[in-house]
N, C-alpha and C positions, 0 to 999 in steps of 0.2 A: 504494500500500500504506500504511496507517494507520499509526501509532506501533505501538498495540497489538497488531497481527497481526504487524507486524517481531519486536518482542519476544518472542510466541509463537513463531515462525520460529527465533529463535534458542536459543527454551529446550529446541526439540526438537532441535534440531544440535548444542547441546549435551550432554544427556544420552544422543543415539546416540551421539556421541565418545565420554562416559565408558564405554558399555558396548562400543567397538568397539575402543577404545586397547591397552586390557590383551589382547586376542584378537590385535591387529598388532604389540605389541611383542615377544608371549611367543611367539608362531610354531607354539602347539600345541606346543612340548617338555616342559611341566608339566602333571601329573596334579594335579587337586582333591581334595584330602581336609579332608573336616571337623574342626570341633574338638569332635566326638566321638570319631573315630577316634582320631586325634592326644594326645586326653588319655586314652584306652585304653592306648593305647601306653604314654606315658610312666610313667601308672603302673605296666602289666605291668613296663617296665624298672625302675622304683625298686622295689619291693615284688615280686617274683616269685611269693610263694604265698599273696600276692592273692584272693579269691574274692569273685567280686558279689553285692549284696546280694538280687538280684533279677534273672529275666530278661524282655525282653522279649516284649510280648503279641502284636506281631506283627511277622516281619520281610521285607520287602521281599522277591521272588523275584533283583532285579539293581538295580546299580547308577543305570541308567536308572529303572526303576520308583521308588525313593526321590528322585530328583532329583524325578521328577515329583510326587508327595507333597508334596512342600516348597513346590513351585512353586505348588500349587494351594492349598497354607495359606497360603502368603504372598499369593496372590490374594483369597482369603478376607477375610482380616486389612485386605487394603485397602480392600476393597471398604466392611468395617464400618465400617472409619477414615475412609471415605470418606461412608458416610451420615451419619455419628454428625456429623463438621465441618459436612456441609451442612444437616443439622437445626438445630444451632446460630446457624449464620450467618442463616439462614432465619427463626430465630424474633426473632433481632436486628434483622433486617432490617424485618420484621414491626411491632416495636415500634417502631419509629422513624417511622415512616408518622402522619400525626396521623389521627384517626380524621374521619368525613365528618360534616359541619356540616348535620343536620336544615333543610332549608329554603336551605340555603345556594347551592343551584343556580336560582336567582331563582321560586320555586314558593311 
């Protein structure tokens, strides 16, 4: 096994840890809630006659359905994040190459 592929190897046992740690430590006895909800809340309790300024356009039928929403903007999001770096890197990449020498292949 190479350097490189070790270090791949590791960076994915790593980030499955981070996303498996908090699901072994908490045991499933903790509900998720956003910090949408959460700052709903707290202002209904500071301010009680409160009124929004606006509602929303559209709302989830269940809490599953808006997880999945999220997940696929957040996939979205990376995907762009993801082209946008490799176009970059690609056109660095790109210019760095010296360009080819007319004749210079013994012709």
């Amino acid at each position: 096994m190479t350097r490189r592929s070790l270090v791949t190897a590791l960076l994915v046992i790593g980030v499955l840890a981070l996303f498996a740690a908090p699901l072994l430590l908490d045991g499933g006895g903790s509900e998720f809630t956003g910090s949408d909800s959460l700052a709903t809340s707290t202002v209904e309790e500071d301010h009680p006659g409160y009124d929004a300024w606006f509602e929303s356009v559209f709302a989830p039928s269940s809490a599953e359905v808006e997880s999945g929403l999220f997940a696929v903007q957040a996939a979205l999001g990376g995907g762009v994040l993801g082209y946008i770096l490799g176009r970059f890197r690609g056109r660095r990449s790109a210019g760095k190459t010296p360009p080819a020498q007319p004749g210079a292949d013994g012709q």
